[in-house]
C-alpha positions as CSV (number, residue, x, y, z in Angstrom):
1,X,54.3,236.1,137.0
2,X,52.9,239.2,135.2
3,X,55.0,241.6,137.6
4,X,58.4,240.2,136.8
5,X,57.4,240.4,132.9
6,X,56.5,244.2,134.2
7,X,59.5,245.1,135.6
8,X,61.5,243.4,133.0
9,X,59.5,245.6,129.8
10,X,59.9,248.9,132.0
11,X,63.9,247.8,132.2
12,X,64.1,247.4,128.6
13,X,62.3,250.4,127.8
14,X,64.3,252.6,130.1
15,X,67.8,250.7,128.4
16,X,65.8,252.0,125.1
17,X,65.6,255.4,126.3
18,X,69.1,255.4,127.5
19,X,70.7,254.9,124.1
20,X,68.6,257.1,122.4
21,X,71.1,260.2,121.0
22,X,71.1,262.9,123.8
23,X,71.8,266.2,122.2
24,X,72.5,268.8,125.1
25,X,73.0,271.9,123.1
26,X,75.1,273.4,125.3
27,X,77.9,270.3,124.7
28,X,76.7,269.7,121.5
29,X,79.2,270.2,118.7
30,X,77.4,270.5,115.1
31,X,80.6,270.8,112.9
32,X,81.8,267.5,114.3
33,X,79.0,265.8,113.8
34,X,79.2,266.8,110.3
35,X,82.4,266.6,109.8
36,X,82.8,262.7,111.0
37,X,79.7,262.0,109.0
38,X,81.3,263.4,105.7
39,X,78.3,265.8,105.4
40,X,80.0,268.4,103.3
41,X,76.7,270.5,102.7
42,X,76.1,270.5,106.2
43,X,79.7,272.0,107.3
44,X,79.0,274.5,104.4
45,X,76.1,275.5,105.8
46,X,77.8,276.5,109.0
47,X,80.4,278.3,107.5
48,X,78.1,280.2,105.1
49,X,74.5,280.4,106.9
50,X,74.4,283.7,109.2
51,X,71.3,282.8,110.6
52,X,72.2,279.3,111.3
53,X,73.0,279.9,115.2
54,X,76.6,277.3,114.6
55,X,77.9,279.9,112.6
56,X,78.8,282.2,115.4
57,X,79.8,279.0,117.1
58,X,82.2,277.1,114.3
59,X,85.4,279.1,115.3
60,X,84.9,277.9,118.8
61,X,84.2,274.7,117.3
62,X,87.3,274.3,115.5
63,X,89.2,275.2,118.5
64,X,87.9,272.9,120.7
65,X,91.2,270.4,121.7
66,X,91.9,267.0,123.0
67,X,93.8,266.6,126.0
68,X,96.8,266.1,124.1
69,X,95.7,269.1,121.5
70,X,94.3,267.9,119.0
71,X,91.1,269.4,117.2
72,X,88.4,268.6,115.1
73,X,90.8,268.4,112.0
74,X,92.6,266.3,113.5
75,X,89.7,263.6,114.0
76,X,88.5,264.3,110.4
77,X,91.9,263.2,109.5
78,X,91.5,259.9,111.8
79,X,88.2,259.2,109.6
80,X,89.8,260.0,106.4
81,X,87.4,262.5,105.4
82,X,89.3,264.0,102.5
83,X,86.1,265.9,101.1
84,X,85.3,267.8,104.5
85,X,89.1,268.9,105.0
86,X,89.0,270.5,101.6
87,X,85.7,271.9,101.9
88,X,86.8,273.6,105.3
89,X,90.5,274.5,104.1
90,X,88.2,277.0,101.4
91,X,86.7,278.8,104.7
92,X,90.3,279.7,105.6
93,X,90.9,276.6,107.8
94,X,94.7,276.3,109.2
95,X,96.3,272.9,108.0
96,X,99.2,273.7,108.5
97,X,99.3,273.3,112.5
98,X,100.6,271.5,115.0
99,X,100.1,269.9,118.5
100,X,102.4,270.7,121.5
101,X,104.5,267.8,120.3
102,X,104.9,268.9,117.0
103,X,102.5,266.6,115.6
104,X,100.7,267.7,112.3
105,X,97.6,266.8,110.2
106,X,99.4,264.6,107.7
107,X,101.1,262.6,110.6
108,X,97.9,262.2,111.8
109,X,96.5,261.0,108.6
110,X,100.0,258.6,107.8
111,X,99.4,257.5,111.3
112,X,95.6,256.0,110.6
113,X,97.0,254.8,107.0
114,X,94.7,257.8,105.2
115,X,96.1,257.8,102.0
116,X,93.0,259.6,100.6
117,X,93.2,262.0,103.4
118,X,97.2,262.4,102.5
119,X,96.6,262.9,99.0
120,X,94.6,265.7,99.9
121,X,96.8,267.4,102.4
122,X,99.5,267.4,100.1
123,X,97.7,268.8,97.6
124,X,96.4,271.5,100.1
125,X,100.3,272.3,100.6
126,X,100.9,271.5,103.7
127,X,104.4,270.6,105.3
128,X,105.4,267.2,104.2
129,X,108.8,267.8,105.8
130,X,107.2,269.2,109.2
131,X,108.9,266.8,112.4
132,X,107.6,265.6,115.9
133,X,109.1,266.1,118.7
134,X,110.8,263.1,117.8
135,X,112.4,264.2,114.9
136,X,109.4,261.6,113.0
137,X,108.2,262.8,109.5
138,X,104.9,261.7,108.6
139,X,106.7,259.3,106.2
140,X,108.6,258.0,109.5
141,X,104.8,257.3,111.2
142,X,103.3,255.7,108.5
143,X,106.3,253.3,108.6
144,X,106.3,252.5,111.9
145,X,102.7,251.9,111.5
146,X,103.2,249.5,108.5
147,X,100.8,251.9,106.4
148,X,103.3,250.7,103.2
149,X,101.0,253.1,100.5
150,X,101.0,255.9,102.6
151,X,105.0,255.3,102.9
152,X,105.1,255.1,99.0
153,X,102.9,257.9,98.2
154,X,104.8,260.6,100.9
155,X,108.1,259.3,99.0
156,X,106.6,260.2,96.1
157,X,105.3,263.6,97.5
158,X,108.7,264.2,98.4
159,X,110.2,262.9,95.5
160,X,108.2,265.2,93.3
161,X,108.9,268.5,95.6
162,X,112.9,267.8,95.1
163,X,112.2,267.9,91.3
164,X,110.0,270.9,91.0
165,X,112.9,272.9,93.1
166,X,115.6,271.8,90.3
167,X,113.0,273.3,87.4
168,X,112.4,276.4,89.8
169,X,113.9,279.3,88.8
């Protein structure tokens, strides 16, 4: 009996192992690790830290795309964190744009319901009239995804944007 318990410990341990986080430097991307945590200090660091050996590295790391283009902004938007997309818009960061399909950050974030993360974006300045290759808005995502604030609070972004033209002189 003592051999099967044995076998069975060593099979737990080596399922232990398994799951344990495997960091391979070479794949390992710091930024987004950071970024999906909400560790603003830590992306900071990056940006700012010239002996911090992601700095050379957080270019390619913002570059780094999806099969269907989509970067590391555009998975901080998916996890609504607001605070890391404004801390990396002050490093120069471009919000402003798009996949192959004409997708953009704020449909991104109307797509996930991210009203925080909207909120920001708009106050960032990006294009709240940009269009898909669909023709889709970000307004017309969060619709279609039933995200009724974010729906409200683009109409309002819009709304606001019409009026500020009219006292624009």
């Amino acid at each position: 009996m003592e051999p099967e318990k044995e076998a069975v410990d060593s099979a737990k341990q080596s399922e232990v192992k398994n799951l344990e986080p495997q960091e391979d430097s070479a794949h390992f991307n710091s930024l987004l690790k950071a970024a999906l945590s909400g560790d603003t200090e830590e992306v900071q660091h990056i940006f700012e830290d010239l002996e911090d050996p992601d700095h050379e590295k957080a270019t390619e790391l913002l570059t780094e795309k999806d099969v269907v283009g989509r970067d590391l902004l555009y998975t901080t938007c998916m996890c609504g964190q607001s605070d890391v997309i404004r801390t990396m818009a002050k490093y120069g960061v471009d919000l402003k744009k798009k996949t192959p399909r004409g997708y953009t950050l704020l449909h991104c974030a109307a797509a996930w319901g991210q009203l925080e993360t909207l909120r920001t974006l708009v106050e960032l300045e990006v294009d709240i009239y940009a269009t898909t290759f669909r023709g889709e808005k970000a307004r017309d995502i969060a619709y279609r995804f039933n995200n009724t604030n974010c729906v409200e609070f683009l109409d309002w972004a819009v709304w606001i944007k019409v009026e500020y033209r009219k006292t624009d002189y």
